[in-house]
N, C-alpha and C positions, 0 to 999 in steps of 0.2 A: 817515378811518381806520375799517373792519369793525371790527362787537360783538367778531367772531373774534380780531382780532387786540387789541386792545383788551382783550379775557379772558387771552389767552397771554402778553401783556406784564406783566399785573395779578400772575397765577398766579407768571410767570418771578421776579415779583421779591419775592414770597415765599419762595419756595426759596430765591434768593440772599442773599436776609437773613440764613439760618440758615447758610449755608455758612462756616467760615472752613478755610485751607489751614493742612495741621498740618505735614508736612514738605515743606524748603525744594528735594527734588532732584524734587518734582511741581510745582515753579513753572517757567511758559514763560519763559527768555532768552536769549540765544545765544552763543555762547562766547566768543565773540570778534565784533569791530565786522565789517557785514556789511551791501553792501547788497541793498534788497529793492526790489519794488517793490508801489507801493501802488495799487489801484483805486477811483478815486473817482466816484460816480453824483452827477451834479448835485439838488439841493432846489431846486427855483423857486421853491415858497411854504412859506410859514412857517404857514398858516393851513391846517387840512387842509379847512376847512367852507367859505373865502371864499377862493379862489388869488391875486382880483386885489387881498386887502388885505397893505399893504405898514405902516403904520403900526400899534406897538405901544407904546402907554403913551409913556413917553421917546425908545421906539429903531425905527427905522426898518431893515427886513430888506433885506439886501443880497443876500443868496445863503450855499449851504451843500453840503456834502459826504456823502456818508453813505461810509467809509472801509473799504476790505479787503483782505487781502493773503493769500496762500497761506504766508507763513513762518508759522509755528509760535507765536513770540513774539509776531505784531503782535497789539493790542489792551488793553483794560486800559486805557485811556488818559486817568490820573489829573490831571495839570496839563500848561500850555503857558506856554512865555515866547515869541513874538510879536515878533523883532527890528523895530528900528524903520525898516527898512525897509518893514515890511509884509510881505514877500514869504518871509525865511527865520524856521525857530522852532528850537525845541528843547522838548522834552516828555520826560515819565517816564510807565512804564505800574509798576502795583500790582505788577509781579512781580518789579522792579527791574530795568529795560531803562531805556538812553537810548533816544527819537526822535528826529531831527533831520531837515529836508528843504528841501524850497520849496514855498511857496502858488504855483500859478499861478490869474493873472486873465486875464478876458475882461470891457470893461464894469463895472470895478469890481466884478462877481462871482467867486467863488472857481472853479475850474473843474477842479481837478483838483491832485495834489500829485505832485511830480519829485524828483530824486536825493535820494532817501529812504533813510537809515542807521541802522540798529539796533549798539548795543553793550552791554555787558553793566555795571550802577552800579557802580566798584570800589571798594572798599575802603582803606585806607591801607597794606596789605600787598600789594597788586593784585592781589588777586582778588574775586571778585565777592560784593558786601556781602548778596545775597540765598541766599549758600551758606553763612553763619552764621547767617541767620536773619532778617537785615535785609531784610525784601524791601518789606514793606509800604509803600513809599514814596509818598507822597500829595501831596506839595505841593511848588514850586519856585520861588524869586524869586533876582532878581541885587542884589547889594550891591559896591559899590567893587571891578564888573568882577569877583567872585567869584558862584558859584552856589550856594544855599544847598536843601538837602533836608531837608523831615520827614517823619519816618518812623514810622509809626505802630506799637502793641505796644509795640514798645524805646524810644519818648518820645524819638527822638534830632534832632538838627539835624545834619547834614553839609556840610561845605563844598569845595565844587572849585572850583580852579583852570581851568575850562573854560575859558577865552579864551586862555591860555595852551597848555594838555594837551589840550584836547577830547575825545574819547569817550574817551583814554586817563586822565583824568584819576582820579585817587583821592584818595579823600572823606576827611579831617580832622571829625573830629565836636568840636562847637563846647560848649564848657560850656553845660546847664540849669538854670534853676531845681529843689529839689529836690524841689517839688510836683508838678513835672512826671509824677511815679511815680505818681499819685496819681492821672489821670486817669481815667475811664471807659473800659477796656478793647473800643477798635478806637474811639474816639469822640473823637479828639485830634486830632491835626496836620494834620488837611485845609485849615490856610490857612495860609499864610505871605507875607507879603510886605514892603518894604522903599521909603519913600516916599522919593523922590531930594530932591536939593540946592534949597531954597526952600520944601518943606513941611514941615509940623511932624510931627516926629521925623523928620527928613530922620537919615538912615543907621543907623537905629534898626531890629531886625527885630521885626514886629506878629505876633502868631499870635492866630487867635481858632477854639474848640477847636468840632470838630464835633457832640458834643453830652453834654459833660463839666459838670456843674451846677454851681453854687453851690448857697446855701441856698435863694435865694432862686427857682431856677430856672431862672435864665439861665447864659446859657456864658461859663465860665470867660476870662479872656482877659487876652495878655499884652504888654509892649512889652521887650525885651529889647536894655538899652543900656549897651555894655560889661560894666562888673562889676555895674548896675545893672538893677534889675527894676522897672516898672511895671505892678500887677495892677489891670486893670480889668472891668466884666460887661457883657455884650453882650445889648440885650432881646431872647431868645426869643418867639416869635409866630407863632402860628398854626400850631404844630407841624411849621416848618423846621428842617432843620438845615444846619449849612454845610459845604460840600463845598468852595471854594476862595474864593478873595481875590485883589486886584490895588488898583493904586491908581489913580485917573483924577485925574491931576495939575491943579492945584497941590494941592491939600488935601480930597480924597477917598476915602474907605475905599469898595473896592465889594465888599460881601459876595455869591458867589454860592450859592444855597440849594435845597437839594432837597426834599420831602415823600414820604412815600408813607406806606399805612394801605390796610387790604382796605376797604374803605368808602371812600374819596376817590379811591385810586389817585396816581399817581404826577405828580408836580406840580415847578416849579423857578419860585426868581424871585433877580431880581438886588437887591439893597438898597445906596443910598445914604448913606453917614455923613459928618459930615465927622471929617478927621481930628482937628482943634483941641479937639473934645467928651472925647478922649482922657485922662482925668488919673489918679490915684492912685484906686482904688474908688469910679470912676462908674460909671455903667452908661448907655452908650449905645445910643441908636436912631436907623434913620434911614427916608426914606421909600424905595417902592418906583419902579425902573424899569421892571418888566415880571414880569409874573407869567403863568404859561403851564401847561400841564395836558396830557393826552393828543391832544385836539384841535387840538394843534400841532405840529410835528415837532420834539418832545425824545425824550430818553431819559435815562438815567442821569446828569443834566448836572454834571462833575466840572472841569472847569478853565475858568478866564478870565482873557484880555488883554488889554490894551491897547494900542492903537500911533496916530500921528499919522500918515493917509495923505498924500499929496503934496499931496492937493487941500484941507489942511488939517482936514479931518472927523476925527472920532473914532470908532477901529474897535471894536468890542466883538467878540472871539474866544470863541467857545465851543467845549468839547470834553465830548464822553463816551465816561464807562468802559462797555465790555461787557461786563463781568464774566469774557470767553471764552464770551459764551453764545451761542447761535444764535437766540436767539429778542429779542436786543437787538443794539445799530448801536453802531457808534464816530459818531459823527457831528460835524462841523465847522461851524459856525454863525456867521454876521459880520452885524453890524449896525451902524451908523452912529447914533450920539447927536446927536437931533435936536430934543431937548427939555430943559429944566431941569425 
C-alpha cells in the first residue's frame, strides 16, 4: 500500500467519523427489490508487504473481493449472514437495504458474486423502515429460521420472517431492555447474534454494544432471553470497538473489532470468547485470532460469518462498510480457521 493512499484512507476516516445523516430521504435504497449487478476484483493476498504469506495468527487467507456496483444503493455494507451452504448470503447496508446474492468459487477462492438483489428493510406497515427514520441498521443473526435486525439511534431489534416473505418481508420489532435508551449515541447495536441448539444460551439473542461503557469502561453487554435479561461487560482493550459478532459453534463468541485514531490509523481484529464465561455481571475476555492494520487489505471491517465448507473447514466471512465513500472498498474477505 502507497504513503498516498495510506494518508487518503487515514484523512477519509476522519471525516467520516464526524459525519452522521440527519434526514432519511438522502439515504441510498431502492424502491422496490431490484436486481443489480455487482463487480467483483479479485484480493490474492492479504499481506500487502509479503503476497506469498498465507498464514495469519489462527486463520489461514483463502481469497477476497473488493465489491462495486453502478446502482446507487449498493454499499454501506454493515453485516452478513453466510448460508451454510457457503455459496448464498444475505446482508444489510447502514441505509437500510437488503443484499442478497451468490458467492462464486474457483479453488476454494471467492471469485466474484452473481444474481445479486437489492430491496428496500420494510417495516410492519410495508414500507420502508429507513423512511421513519430507521435506517441505521447495523447488525443481523437468524434465530428459529427468523432474522433479527439492530438498529442503531432508535436502540431497536426487528424481526422478519425472511425464510418465509424474503426481501418482501416486514420487520416486527421485538421488546428491549429499557436501558437500551440509554446507550451511547451511534455506539450500540453493531452485534447481534444468536448461538444454535447445543450451545449455551442456545436460542437466546447476545448483543455486545459497539462502544457504550459501563463504569468501569467496558461495553455494555447483553443476553436477551424471553422476558428475561442477562447484563453482562465485555473487556475493552486496546481501544477496539465492536462492529459485528457471529458464533463459531459449539460454544464461541467471535467479536469482530475495529480501531482507528489519527496516530495508529485504522486497525481490526477478530476476538475469541467462549460462550459458557457468559453470566449475570461478569465481564468477559477472550484471546485474539488475527489482528491486522493497514498493511493488509482491510478497510472499515463491519460484518462476519461463519459457515461449515464441504471440505469440513471453517470459513470466516468478512465484509466492509464504505461509508459511500470513494476513497474506501466494500471489500469480502474468507479465511479458513486453522489454528486454536
Amino acid at each position: 500500500m502507497t504513503h498516498a493512499r495510506r494518508h487518503w484512507l487515514v484523512a477519509g476516516a476522519v471525516v467520516l467519523a464526524a459525519v452522521s445523516f440527519a434526514f432519511a430521504d438522502a439515504l441510498r435504497y431502492p424502491a422496490a427489490p431490484i436486481r443489480v449487478q455487482v463487480d467483483a476484483t479479485p484480493i490474492t493476498s492479504f499481506d500487502n508487504r509479503d503476497p506469498s504469506r498465507t498464514r495469519f495468527g489462527a486463520l489461514e487467507f483463502r481469497g477476497g473481493l473488493v465489491l462495486s456496483s453502478n446502482h446507487p444503493a449498493f454499499g454501506g455494507i454493515s453485516a452478513i449472514h453466510v448460508e451454510p451452504d457457503g455459496q448464498h448470503f444475505i446482508a444489510i447496508t447502514d441505509q437500510g437495504s437488503w443484499l442478497r446474492g451468490r458467492i462464486a468459487y474457483q479453488d476454494r477462492k471467492p471469485i466474484g458474486i452473481t444474481d445479486a438483489e437489492m430491496a428496500p428493510i420494510l417495516g410492519s406497515n410495508g414500507r420502508p423502515l429507513a423512511a421513519r427514520g430507521w435506517y441505521d441498521v447495523e447488525s443481523l443473526t437468524e434465530r428459529d429460521g427468523m432474522f433479527y435486525v439492530g438498529i442503531e439511534r432508535v436502540e431497536q431489534i426487528v424481526r422478519f420472517d425472511y425464510r418465509n416473505e424474503g426481501l418482501l418481508a416486514r420487520g416486527e420489532p421485538i421488546a428491549v431492555p429499557p436501558d437500551f435508551k440509554t446507550f451511547a449515541y451511534n455506539k450500540s447495536l453493531e452485534c447481534l447474534t444468536s448461538p444454535p441448539a447445543g450451545s449455551p444460551h442456545a436460542g437466546d439473542l447476545i448483543t455486545v454494544t459497539e462502544r457504550s461503557l459501563d463504569s468501569a469502561g467496558n461495553l455494555r453487554s447483553f443476553v436477551l432471553a424471553g422476558n428475561g435479561v442477562t447484563r453482562f461487560s465485555t473487556k475493552r482493550t486496546d481501544d477496539f470497538d465492536v462492529s459485528d459478532c457471529t458464533i463459531l459453534p459449539p460454544g464461541d463468541l467471535l467479536l469482530l473489532e475495529r480501531r482507528y485514531s489519527p496516530a495508529r490509523g485504522v486497525a481490526m481484529r477478530i476476538r475469541r470468547i467462549p460462550l459458557a464465561d457468559i453470566k449475570a455481571d461478569a465481564i468477559i475476555d477472550g484471546r485474539s485470532l488475527i489482528e491486522a492494520d493497514l498493511g493488509y487489505q482491510i478497510d472499515n471491517m463491519e460484518g462476519i460469518s461463519v459457515h461449515r465448507a464441504e471440505s469440513g473447514e471453517t470459513i470466516i466471512t468478512l465484509v466492509s462498510d464504505d461509508n459511500f465513500s470513494v476513497i474506501q472498498r466494500n471489500l469480502l474477505l474468507q479465511f479458513a480457521l486453522v489454528g486454536d
